[in-house]
Every structure is written in C-alpha cells, then in structure tokens.
SEMI-338288 format. One line per 8 residues: number of its first residue (from 1); for each residue y, x, z of C-alpha. Coordinates in steps of 0.02 Angstrom, whole numbers, plus 50000, padded with zeros to 5 digits. Each point is the difference from the previous one (the first is absolute). Example, Ala and Ser with C-alpha at 12.3 -4.5 7.8 and 13.67 -1.06 7.14 Angstrom:
<pts>
1	49775,50615,50390  50172,50069,49967 $
</pts>
This chain:
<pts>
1	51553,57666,48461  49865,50140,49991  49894,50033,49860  49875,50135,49945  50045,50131,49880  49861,50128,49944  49893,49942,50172  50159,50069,50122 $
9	50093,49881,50058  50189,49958,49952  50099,49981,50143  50168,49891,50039  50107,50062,50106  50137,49876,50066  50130,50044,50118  50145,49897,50105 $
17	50116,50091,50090  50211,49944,50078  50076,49933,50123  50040,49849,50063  50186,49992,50055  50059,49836,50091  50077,49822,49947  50152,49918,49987 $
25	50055,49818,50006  49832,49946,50038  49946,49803,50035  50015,49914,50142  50176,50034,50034  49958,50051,50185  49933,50162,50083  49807,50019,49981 $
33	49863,50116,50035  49944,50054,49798  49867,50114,49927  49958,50025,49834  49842,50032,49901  49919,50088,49856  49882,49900,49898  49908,50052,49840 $
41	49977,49834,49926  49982,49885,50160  49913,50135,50095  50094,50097,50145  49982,50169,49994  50156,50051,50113  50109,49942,50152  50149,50041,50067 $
49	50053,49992,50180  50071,49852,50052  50205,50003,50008  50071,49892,50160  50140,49878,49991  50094,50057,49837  50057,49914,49836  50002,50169,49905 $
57	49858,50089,50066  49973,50181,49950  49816,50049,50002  50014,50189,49931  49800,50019,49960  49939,50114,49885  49838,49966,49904  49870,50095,49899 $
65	49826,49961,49954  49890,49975,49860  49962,49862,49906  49797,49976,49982  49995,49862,49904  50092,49893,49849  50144,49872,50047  50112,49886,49913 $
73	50152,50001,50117  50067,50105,50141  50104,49895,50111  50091,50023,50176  50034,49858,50096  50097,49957,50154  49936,49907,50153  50080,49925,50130 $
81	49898,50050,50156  49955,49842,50111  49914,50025,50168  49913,49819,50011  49989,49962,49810  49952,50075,49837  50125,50112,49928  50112,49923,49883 $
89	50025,50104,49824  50176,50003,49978  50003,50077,49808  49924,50126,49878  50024,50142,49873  49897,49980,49891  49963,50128,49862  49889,50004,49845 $
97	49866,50146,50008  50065,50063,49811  50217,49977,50072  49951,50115,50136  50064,50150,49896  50178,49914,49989  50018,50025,50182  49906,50157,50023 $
105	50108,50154,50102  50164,49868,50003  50077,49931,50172  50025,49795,49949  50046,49859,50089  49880,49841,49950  50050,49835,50022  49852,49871,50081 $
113	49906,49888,49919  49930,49840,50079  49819,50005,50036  49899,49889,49925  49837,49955,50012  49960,49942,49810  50070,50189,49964  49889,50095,50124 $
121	49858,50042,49907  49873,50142,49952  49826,50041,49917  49940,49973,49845  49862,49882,49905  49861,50082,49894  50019,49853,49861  49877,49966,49848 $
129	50058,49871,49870  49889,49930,49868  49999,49845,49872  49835,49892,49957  49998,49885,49858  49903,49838,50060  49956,49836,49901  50010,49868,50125 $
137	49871,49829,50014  50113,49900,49862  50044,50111,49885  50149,50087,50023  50035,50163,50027  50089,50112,50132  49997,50179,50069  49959,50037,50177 $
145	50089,50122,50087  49903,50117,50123  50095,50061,50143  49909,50132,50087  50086,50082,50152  49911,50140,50025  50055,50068,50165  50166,50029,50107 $
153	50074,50162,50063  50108,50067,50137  50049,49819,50059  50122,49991,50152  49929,49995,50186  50022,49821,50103  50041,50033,50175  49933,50152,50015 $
161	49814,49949,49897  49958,49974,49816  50057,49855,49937  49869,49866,49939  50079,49961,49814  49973,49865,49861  50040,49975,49847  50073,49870,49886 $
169	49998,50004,49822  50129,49876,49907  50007,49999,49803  50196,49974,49962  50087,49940,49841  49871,49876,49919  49908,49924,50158  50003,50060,50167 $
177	49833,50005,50095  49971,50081,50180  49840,50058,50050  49984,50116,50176  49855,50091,50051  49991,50127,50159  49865,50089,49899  50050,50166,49898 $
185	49887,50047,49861  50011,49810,49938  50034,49903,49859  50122,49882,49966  49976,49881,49839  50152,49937,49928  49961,49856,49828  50138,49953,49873 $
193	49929,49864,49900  50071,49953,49798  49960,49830,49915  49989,50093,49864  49828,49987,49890  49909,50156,50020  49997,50144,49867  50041,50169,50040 $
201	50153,50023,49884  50092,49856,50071  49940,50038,50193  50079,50171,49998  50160,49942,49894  50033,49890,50136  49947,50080,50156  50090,50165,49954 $
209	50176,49908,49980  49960,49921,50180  49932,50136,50086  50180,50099,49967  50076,49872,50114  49854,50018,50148  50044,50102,50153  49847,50027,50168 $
217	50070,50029,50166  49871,50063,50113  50088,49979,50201  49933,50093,50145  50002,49919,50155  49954,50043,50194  49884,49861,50068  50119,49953,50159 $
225	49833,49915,50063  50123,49905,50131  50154,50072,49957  50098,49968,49847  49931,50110,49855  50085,50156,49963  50054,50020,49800  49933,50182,49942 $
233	50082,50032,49820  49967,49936,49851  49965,50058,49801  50044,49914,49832  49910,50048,49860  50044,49923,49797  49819,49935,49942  50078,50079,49837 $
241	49946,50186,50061  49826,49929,49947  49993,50100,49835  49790,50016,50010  49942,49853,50083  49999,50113,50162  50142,50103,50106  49984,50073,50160 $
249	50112,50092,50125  50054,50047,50147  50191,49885,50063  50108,50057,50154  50039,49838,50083  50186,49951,49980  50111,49869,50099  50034,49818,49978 $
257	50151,49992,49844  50100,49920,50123  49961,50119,50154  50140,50106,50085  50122,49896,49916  50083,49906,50125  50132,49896,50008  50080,50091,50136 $
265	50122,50114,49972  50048,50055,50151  50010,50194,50052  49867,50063,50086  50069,50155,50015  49956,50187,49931  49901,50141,50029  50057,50172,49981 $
273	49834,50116,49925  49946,50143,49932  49852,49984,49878  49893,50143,49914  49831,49972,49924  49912,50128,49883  49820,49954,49912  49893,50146,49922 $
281	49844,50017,49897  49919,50126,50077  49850,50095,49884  49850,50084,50072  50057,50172,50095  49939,50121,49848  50134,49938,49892  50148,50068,50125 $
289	49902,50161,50038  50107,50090,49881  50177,49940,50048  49928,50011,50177  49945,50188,49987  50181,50025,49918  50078,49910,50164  49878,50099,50108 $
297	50066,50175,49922  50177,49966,50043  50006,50109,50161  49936,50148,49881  50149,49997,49870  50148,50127,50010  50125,49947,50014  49960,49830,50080 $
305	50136,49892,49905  49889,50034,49837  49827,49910,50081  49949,49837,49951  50035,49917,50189  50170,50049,50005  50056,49951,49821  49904,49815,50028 $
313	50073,49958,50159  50201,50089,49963  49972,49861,49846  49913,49862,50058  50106,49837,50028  49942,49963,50158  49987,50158,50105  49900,49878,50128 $
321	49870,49986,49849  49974,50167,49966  50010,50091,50165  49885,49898,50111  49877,49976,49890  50013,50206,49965  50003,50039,50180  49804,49911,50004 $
329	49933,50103,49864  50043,50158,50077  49956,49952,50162  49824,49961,49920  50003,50137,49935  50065,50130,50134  50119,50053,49878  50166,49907,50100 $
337	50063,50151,50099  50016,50142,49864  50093,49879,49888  50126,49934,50153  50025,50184,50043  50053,50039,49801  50111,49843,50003  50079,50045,50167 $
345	50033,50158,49947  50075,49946,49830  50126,49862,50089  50039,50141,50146  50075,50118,49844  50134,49861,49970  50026,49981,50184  50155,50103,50034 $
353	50027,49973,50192  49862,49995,50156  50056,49850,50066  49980,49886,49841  49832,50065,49978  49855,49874,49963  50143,49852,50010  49987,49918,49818 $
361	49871,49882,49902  49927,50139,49893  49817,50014,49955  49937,50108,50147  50086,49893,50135  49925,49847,49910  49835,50093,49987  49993,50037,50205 $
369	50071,49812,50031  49831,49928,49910  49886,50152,50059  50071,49961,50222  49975,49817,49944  49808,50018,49927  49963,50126,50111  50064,49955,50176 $
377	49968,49840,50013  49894,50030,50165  50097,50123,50038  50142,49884,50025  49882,49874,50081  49949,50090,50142  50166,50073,50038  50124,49860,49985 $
385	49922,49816,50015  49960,49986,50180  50190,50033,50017  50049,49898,49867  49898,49863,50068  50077,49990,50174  50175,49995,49906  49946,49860,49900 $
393	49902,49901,50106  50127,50016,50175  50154,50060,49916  50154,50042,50124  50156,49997,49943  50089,50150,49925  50159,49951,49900  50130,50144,50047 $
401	50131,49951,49855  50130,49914,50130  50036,49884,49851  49827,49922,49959  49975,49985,50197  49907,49826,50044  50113,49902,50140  49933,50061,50179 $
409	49946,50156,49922  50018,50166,50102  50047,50157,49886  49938,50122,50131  49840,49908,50032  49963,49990,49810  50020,50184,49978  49898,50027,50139 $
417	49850,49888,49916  50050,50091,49827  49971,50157,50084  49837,49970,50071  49933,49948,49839  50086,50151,49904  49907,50111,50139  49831,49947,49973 $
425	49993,49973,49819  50076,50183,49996  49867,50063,50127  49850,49918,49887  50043,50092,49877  50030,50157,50057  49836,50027,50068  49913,49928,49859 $
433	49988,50164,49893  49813,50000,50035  49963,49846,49908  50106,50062,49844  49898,49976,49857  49954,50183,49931  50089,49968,49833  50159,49950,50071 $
441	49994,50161,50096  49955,50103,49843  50148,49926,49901  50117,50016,50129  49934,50201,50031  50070,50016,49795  50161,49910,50026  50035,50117,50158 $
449	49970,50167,49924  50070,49920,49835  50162,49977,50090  50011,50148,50094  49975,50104,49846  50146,49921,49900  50118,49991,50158  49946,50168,50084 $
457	50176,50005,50107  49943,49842,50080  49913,50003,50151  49976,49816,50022  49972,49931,49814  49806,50023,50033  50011,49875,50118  50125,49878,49925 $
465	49891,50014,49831  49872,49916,50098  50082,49878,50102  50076,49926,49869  49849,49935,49937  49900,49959,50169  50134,49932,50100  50121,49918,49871 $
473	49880,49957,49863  49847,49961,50107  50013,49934,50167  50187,49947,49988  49940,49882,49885  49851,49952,50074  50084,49941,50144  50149,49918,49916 $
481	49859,49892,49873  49842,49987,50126  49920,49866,49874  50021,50125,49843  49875,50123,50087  49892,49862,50069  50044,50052,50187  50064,49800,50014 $
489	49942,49843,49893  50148,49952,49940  50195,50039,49998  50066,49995,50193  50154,49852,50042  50155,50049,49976  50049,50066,50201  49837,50119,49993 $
497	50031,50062,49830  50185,50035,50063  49918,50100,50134  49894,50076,49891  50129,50085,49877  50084,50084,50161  49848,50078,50059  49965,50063,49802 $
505	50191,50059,50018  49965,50086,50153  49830,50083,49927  50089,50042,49855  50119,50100,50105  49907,50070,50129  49876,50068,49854  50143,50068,49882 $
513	50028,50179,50060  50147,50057,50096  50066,49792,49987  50041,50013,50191  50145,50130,49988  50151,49933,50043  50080,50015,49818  49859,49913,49940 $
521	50028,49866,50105  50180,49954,49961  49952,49973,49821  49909,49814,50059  50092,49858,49915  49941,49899,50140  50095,50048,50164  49868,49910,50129 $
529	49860,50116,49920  50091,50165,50033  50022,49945,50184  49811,49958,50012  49960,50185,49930  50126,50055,50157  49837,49954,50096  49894,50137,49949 $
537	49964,50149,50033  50012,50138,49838  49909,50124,50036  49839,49898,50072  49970,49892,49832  50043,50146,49909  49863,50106,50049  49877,49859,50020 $
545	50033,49957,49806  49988,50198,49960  49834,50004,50074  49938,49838,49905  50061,50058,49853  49940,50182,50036  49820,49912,50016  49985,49882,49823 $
553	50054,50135,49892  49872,50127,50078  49837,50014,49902  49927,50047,50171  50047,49826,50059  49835,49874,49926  49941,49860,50067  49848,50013,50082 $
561	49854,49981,49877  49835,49974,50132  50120,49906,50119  50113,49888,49880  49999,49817,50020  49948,49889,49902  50122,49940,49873  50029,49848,50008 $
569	50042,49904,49810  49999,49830,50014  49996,49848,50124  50010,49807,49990  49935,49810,50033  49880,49942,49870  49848,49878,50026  49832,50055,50016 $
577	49827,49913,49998  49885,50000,50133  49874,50130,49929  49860,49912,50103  49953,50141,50116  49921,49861,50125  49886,49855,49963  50112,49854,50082 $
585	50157,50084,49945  50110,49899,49855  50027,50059,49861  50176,49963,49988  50172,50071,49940  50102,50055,50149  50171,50090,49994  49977,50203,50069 $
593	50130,50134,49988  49927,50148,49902  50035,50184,49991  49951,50143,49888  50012,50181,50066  49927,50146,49897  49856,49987,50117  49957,49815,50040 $
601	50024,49813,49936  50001,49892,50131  50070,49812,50043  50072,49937,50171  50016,49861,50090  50197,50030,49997  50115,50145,49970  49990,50139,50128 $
609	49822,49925,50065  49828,50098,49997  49911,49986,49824  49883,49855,49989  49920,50066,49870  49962,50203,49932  49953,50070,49816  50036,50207,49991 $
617	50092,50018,49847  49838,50118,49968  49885,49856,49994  50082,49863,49881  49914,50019,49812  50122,49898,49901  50146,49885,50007  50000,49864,49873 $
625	50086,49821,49974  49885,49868,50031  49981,49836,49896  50138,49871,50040  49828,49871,49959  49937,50063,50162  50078,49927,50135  50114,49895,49891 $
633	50144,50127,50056  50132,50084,49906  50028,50214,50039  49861,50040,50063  49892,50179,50019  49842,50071,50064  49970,50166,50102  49839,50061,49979 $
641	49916,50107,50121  49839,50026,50101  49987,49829,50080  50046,49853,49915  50132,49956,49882  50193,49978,50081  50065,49868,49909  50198,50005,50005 $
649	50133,49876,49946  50183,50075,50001  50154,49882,50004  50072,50037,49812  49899,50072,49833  50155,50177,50039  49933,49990,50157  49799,50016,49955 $
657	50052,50127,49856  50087,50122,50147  49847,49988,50124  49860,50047,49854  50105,50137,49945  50010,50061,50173  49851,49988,50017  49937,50072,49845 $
665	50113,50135,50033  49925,50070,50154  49819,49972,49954  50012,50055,49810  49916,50188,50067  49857,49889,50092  49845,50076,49932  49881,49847,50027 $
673	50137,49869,49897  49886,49879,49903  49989,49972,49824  49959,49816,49986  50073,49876,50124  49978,49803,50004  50161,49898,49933  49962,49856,50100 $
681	49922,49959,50163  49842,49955,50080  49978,49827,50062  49877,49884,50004  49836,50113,49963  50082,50088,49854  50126,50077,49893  50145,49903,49936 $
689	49998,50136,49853  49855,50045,49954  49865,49863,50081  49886,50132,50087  49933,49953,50144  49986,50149,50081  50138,50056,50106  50002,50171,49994 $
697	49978,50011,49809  50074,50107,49889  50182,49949,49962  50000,49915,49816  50175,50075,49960  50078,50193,49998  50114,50031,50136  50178,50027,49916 $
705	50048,50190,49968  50050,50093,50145  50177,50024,49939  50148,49935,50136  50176,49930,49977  50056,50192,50015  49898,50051,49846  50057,49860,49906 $
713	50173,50058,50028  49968,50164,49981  49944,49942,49797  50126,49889,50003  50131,50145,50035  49954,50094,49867  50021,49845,49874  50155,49986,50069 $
721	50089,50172,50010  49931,50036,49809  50057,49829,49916  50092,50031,49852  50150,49898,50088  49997,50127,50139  50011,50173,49932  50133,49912,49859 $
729	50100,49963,50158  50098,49824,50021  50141,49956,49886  50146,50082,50077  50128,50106,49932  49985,50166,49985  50111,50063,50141  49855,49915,50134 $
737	49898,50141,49962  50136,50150,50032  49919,50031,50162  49844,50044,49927  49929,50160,50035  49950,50127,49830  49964,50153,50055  49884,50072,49884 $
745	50035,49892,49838  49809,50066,49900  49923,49947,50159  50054,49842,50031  49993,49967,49805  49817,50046,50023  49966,49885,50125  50091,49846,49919 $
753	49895,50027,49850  49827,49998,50094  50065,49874,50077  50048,49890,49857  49816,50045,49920  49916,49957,50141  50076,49847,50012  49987,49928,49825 $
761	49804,50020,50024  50034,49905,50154  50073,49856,49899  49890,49969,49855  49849,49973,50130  50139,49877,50105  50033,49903,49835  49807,50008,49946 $
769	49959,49908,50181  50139,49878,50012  49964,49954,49792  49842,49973,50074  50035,49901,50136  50107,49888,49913  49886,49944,49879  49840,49947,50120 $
777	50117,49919,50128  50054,49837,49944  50097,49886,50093  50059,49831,49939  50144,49993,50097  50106,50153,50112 $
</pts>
C-alpha cells in the first residue's frame, strides 16, 4: 500500500527471494513429469523446469524478485505435467503473508495440502453497511439494511482473462435472504420486519437484541456463462459493527469454512524450500541523505574497520542484506572501488600465506561477488551463452566417473566430448578481455598490486589474486548454474547439469594458477579427473590464462567506448496491441517476443527474428501502468513515444513491475520525458480517463517520479543498514563477535555514535508514517 506523506510519496518495498529444492513421496505413486509454481495469491509469478519421470523430483531454482503489489497468500504448488490434458495440481504450500517471517532464511520441508477450489481465493470487496428505520403499510416497524458493495479489487484471472463476477448477499442468523447482482456500485436491501406497535423506545429495544444475532455474507462468483460458475471468496461481517447507523470498509475475501478441509488424508507428499521475504517502508530520499552521506564516506576513513560500511555489514544478520544492497549504493555512486581496495587490503593483513589469499567469505570477497554479478552481466552474456546453449540444447555425453557410467557408455568417447566442451568454453573466455566491463578491470588492477605488495617474494600471487575471483567466483559458477545468471531459463536436467559441473571443475582448474603441475594434480580426490588433466598441455593454458589475466587487471585494457555494443538488459514474450499503424489492420492482442538494449525497444515475431517493431530508447517519454478498465486486462503498461501509444500486457503483475523498471531505468536521463501521461486508453472517440475527445491532448495525470527499482533499493539500503536492530547486532553471544575487527577504538566509537544519532532521527519519522498509515487504512477484515 502507498500513501502520500508531505506530497513525496511513501514507498513499499517487498521482496521474495529462496530456493526451491525438490519433493519427496509425492502422489501418484508412479514416475511423472512435475513442475512446480510460484503464485502470489492465485497468480503465477514463477515456473520451474519441468522434472521427467521421477517421484522425488529435485528442481534446484533459485528465485528473487519484487513484490509490486499486496497479497494474502504466497503458495507453491505442484503440477503434474500432461501432454494432451490440463495439468493436474498435485498439492500446495500454502503460507500466510504475516507467517512468512517464521520461515524466512530456514531450509524446511512442507508437507502438501490438497487443493481446493472453495480455498483458492483472492481480492478484496470495498463494503459499505448501513441501517434504515422504515414503518411499513400496516403499521409495524422494521429496519432496512443497506448493503452497498462498492467495488472489487485484485480478483483472480479466468483462463487467462478477467473474470466476469457476481455477487450474492445472504442475511444469516434471523432469516436468510439471497439477492445477486453482476453490477458493482449497487445496492442490496435487506427488511427485518417486528409485530411490534411502533414507538421508538420499544423499536430499538428490540431490534438491538436481534441485530446481535444477524450475520451478511456477501459471495463472489465468476459468471461460468456455459461452464459451471467459479466460487471467488467470500466475507462475513456481524450487523453488530453498526455502532452509527453506517460502517464502511474495505474485506479481503476469505474461503468457504469448510474449504481445504478434506476428508482425505492421504500424503501428498512434501516439498523441501527455502523462504525469505523482507517488506520496508521506504521515506522520501532526503530523509536517508544523512546515513547515506555517512555510508558514502566510508572509503575516506582510516583505518577502514572504523567506517560506517564496514561496522554495518561485519554486524548485520544477514550479510546477503547488507552487502548487496551496499555494493548498489557505491556503484551509484562511483565510490565501489576505493572501498573494495581498503577492505582487500584489510583481509590481505590476516592472510598469512599466498596461496590462501582471497579464499574466505569476508566482506571484500562478498563485495566483488555482488559487484562481477551487477556489473557483468553482459559481460557474461556475450562470452558464455552461445556455448552454453549448444550444451544444453544438443548435449553429448561426458560422464568420465567409471562408476556413474550409463550402460553402453564409452569412457574414452565421453572424455573426448568433455574435452571439446572444456576447450571452447576455455577459449571464449580467454579472448574475451575486451568486453570486460571497465570496473571489473579497475578492481581487479587493486587486488593485483594489493597482492603483490603484501607477498613481494611471490612472483605469481598477482595473478592468482585475480583468478580467484574471475575464474572460480565468476565464470566457474556461471557455467555450473546457467539459469542463476540468466544465460538459460531454467535449471538444466540432471545429465547436462552433471556435464556442466565437470566443465566448471575443469575451468576452475585450468584458471587457478600453476593447478597443472604435476603435484598439484595428485591432490584430486577424484582419480578419473587427474587422468583427464594428463590431457593437457601446461605450459599452453598457462600462458594463455597469464595473458587473460595480464589484460583485466590492466587499466590500459577498456572496453571500447565509440565501438561497444549495445547492452543488452532484458528480453521476453508479452502481448502487445496492434497500435493501428494501417487502416484495415486489427487492433488486436498478439503474442511478440520483446527486447530492451540500452539503445532500442523493439518486439519480434519470435526469438532470434528481425524486430517487427523499433522505439530508440532516446525517443520513449514515459513508461506508465495503464488502467486494468481499459482493455478489461490485468498487468498491463504503456510506452509512450513519438508515434502512438504501445500498449503492453506482461504474463504476471512481477513480471510488468521488472519491464517498467527496465525501462524506466534506461530512459530516466531522456530529456524530452513527459510530465502528464493518460492512465487509460483511447477508444471509441475519447479518453477512458479523462473524456477529452481529442487524441493528442494533454495527459490528465503526472507521470510517476523518475525514480527505478535501483533507487528504491538504494533508500531502502540505507533503512536497512541503520535500523536500530542492525547496528545492535542479532542476539548472539558474545564470542560471535571475536572476529571483529577494532583497530582504532575512538574511531570506530565515533562512527557507532553518528551512526546511532542518525538513525534514531531515522525512526521517529518511520514511526510518525506508519502511526499514520495505520490510522487512515481501515480494513474490516486481514
């Protein structure tokens, strides 16, 4: 829920991130092809691959995205995938929005609940109550209750559309009455009559005592037209919250008492997860600038152990939490390579031999992990997925382990296929130094001299101070978890991610300096590996590695600023609508696959096809959401440019939320952006919005602040890295924090107590907004 605060908007910030393990023991007793699913409410926001012939499938998918809107339930069910029919829902895990933090950062195994469809619900009714006091034709008296249902929100999608609800409104525990209506914004009259004589002192004596006992139901159904109808949720509400004549409110819709309580009890089976959500109020940016200026300085401070970065993340419960979200403000703020180069320097004092060095989980490793992963993206795009694709997509067979061999499987062949694939993967990335982002190259040029200067006896710790990073942290693991770096859609099957974790062991190798020597072979557990190594030749991977690495840690090695390509940032199918363009052409919703570069926006017939369709990213003016009322669709956005309007409907609301960040993120320096936009569409001779009849009218709304996802979390890590439960630390003992660092105790003492000033300002204008917020959002029910 946004609100307003001062005229700046309040932002909240929801986040889901895990993994998704595999099942056990699941139902039908039989081998089947499963997937599972992610669904906020009933609404799919994430797939995994589909898992062949198994009855404890492991799926091993990581997730992360934000949440854009509000939800009652987060839920992951399994399907059973049929090739001729509809996939059949095995089971669910269901969670409550406010259990999530039960769960949150714990491995658990969660049994499956029957799905059922009086318990599959979501949306809310906007719900005005109000009691008249009516003398009838003979006499008596009764009070007539008004039912207003005001309007509906965030119902589910049938098939793929808006559904076409109804509603029913029953009045439960004197006399039941039913009235239905597929009108919202209508009113439903409800009459208990008394044979009472009329005065006022006796009507109210009587009609309070009944009106404790009187219960509406309003139920929400889907007009099945000539299906059966669909049942949407329902709400109960005591007449007795009446207390003025008049109550209003807004009531998430809830399930059927008796839904999801079958009589089964059968096993479904279980499904291992892990589950973290986090949810921040996040205040206009002028309320952070001070704890952000204090974050910004931290590169400045001597000694670095006494700045305000490296206390908050050393302390922070989640090091995930703290150094991610730290990594992005620097990076914003060009400040990310001074501060790595302090921290590296700091952690290389405690690192007593060369060939440990750069080897643990300490705050500059974690810090280059985050920056490789931000910033070479592309980088890792253009380099490995054409090879990754051919191993996916025609995988040969490469098992070398003599005991997981496949019957009819030739050792020798294998190795030979292993070997090709370990040849070109190497050979992609060894001449890929050019397209090394220049920040990469300018923190590995500090870690090289770094090294050499606290291991001056060394010859080769330069080198191995940077391969450590680019070949085991970086492409080792790009290869071994293609879907993590978005080279692949999803998790590869089980042979090709076999396949996969040899060539990452062989890169990992190969990349490692001096791994080739004989003694450093004999230290492989696995025999079959150190006979593959046999294979190659030392001294030519050795200096093709020294040159690579010679090349990324130069600051004479850049990419090529006039003849860089494009960068590409996102791609994907979504539905467009024909914008028109030709008089006999319809203006109808066809499926395209779209792709943003930091030059263009265009859509396509299909992937790898020429672009339908061009905007240069210079020429779009805004990117806003566009009224679900339009075209009676859900998730739905607008591009803006020269011509007219692009009108875009992605598959999922975390979907939509991704592309207009994107999209806002690479147009936000666009000098031409407008400042009033059109929430709805033009149809029919005029605006849905606004009524004008003139098409290119000004817009009758202002275009949402240019502020991305990345800004957000850029606020958001500030409120996180200064909340009071942060710099306390968690609730360990005392002996968790011996590693800490104190160099200079009046420093770091200093810091901690602008730190702790900072942040209590920070807090009294949290607790002032969510006060606020409290008391003008009422909901009758949660």
């Amino acid at each position: 829920m946004a609100a307003q605060d001062g005229g700046d908007e309040v932002r909240v910030l929801q986040s889901l991130r895990g993994k998704i393990y595999d099942a056990k023991h699941l139902v039908p007793n039989k081998m089947r092809d499963f997937f599972c699913t992610i669904n906020l409410d009933q609404e799919e926001v994430f797939r995994t691959q589909v898992v062949e012939k198994s009855l404890s499938p492991y799926f091993g998918e990581e997730f992360l995205f934000e949440i854009p809107r509000t939800f009652q339930w987060l839920s992951f069910y399994i399907y059973d995938k049929s090739v001729l029919q509809k996939d059949l829902r095995i089971g669910k895990v269901a969670i409550k929005k406010e259990d999530l933090c039960k769960y949150t950062g714990k491995e658990n195994w969660f049994t499956l609940q029957p799905v059922d469809s009086n318990s599959e619900v979501q949306g809310k009714v906007h719900l005005e109550l109000k009691l008249n006091e009516l003398i009838t034709d003979n006499g008596s008296v009764c009070q007539q209750l008004v039912v207003h249902i005001k309007e509906c929100h965030g119902l589910p999608l049938i098939n793929g559309q808006n559904c076409d609800p109804y509603a029913t409104v029953s009045l439960v525990g004197f006399k039941q009455k039913v009235l239905n209506s597929p009108i919202f914004h209508r009113r439903f009259y409800l009459q208990v009559t008394r044979s009472s004589s009329y005065t006022k002192k006796s009507q109210f004596q009587v009609e309070e005592e009944d009106i404790e006992k009187l219960e509406v139901r309003v139920d929400l159904w889907n007009n099945g037209n000539l299906v059966q109808d669909i049942f949407l949720g329902e709400i109960k509400v005591p007449v007795k919250v009446l207390r003025n004549d008049s109550f209003q409110a807004w009531y998430l819709l809830q399930p059927r008492e008796n839904g999801n309580k079958s009589s089964k009890t059968d096993d479904l089976g279980s499904l291992r997860l892990n589950i973290c959500y986090t949810e921040d109020c996040v205040l206009p940016s002028e309320y952070y600038a001070s704890l952000r200026n204090l974050l910004l300085k931290s590169s400045d401070v001597q000694p670095i152990s006494a700045s305000a970065a490296y206390i908050l993340c050393e302390v922070c419960r989640d090091k995930y939490d703290a150094v991610l979200p730290l990594v992005r403000l620097l990076l914003h703020h060009h400040k990310l390579v001074p501060f790595v180069a302090a921290v590296a320097e700091l952690d290389l004092k405690d690192t007593q031999e060369a060939n440990t060095i750069f080897r643990g989980n300490s705050l500059a490793t974690r810090c280059v992990d985050e920056m490789m992963k931000i910033v070479g993206k592309h980088y890792l795009k253009v380099t490995l997925k054409p090879v990754i694709d051919e191993i996916c997509e025609s995988p040969k067979p490469c098992e070398i382990d003599p005991i997981k061999l496949r019957e009819g499987d030739n050792v020798e062949t294998n190795m030979e296929n292993l070997r090709y694939y370990v040849d070109k993967v190497f050979r992609e990335i060894v001449r890929s130094s050019i397209s090394c982002p220049t920040l990469m190259c300018d923190v590995f040029y500090s870690l090289r001299h770094l090294a050499a200067k606290r291991f001056p006896n060394d010859p080769h710790v330069q080198y191995s101070a940077v391969s450590s990073f680019v070949f085991l942290r970086f492409f080792a693991v790009a290869v071994v978890s293609p879907h993590t770096f978005h080279l692949r859609p999803h998790h590869p099957d089980a042979q090709t991610s076999r396949t996969l974790t040899l060539i990452s062991k062989a890169i990992q190798t190969l990349g490692s300096w001096g791994s080739l020597t004989k003694s450093k072979l004999s230290s492989f557990k696995e025999t079959f590996m150190c006979e593959f190594f046999k294979t190659f030749q030392e001294e030519k991977f050795t200096e093709s590695v020294k040159k690579f690495l010679d090349d990324v840690s130069s600051t004479e090695s850049k990419e090529p600023s006039g003849l860089s390509e494009p960068v590409h940032l996102k791609e994907g199918e979504m539905y467009k609508r024909a914008q028109g363009r030709t008089r006999i052409g319809k203006k109808n919703f066809k499926k395209r696959w779209f792709c943003l570069t930091s030059r263009e926006f265009t859509y396509h017939k299909q992937q790898d096809k020429e672009p339908i369709f061009t905007i240069p990213v210079k020429n779009i003016l805004a990117v806003e959401k566009l009224d679900e009322s339009s075209f009676n669709k859900k998730n739905m956005f607008q591009v803006l440019h020269g011509e007219k309007p692009l009108y875009i409907q992605a598959n999922n609301c975390v979907e939509a939320s991704e592309w207009i960040e994107a999209l806002c993120r690479v147009t936000r320096c666009n000098q031409k952006r407008l400042s009033f936009y059109h929430p709805s569409a033009f149809l029919n001779g005029n605006w849905l919005c606004c009524k004008a009849t003139v098409e290119n009218t000004v817009g009758c709304a202002r275009c949402t602040a240019p502020i991305t996802g990345d800004s957000l979390k850029l606020l958001r890590t500030c409120k996180a890295c200064g909340s009071i439960a942060v710099y306390q630390g968690p609730r360990k003992e005392p002996d968790d924090y011996s590693n800490f660092t104190i160099e200079d105790s009046v420093a770091t003492f200093h810091t901690l107590k602008q730190i702790i000033d900072t942040v209590e300002k920070l807090n009294e204008s949290h607790e002032k907004y969510l006060k606020k917020r409290s008391s003008s959002a009422e909901y009758g029910s949660e």
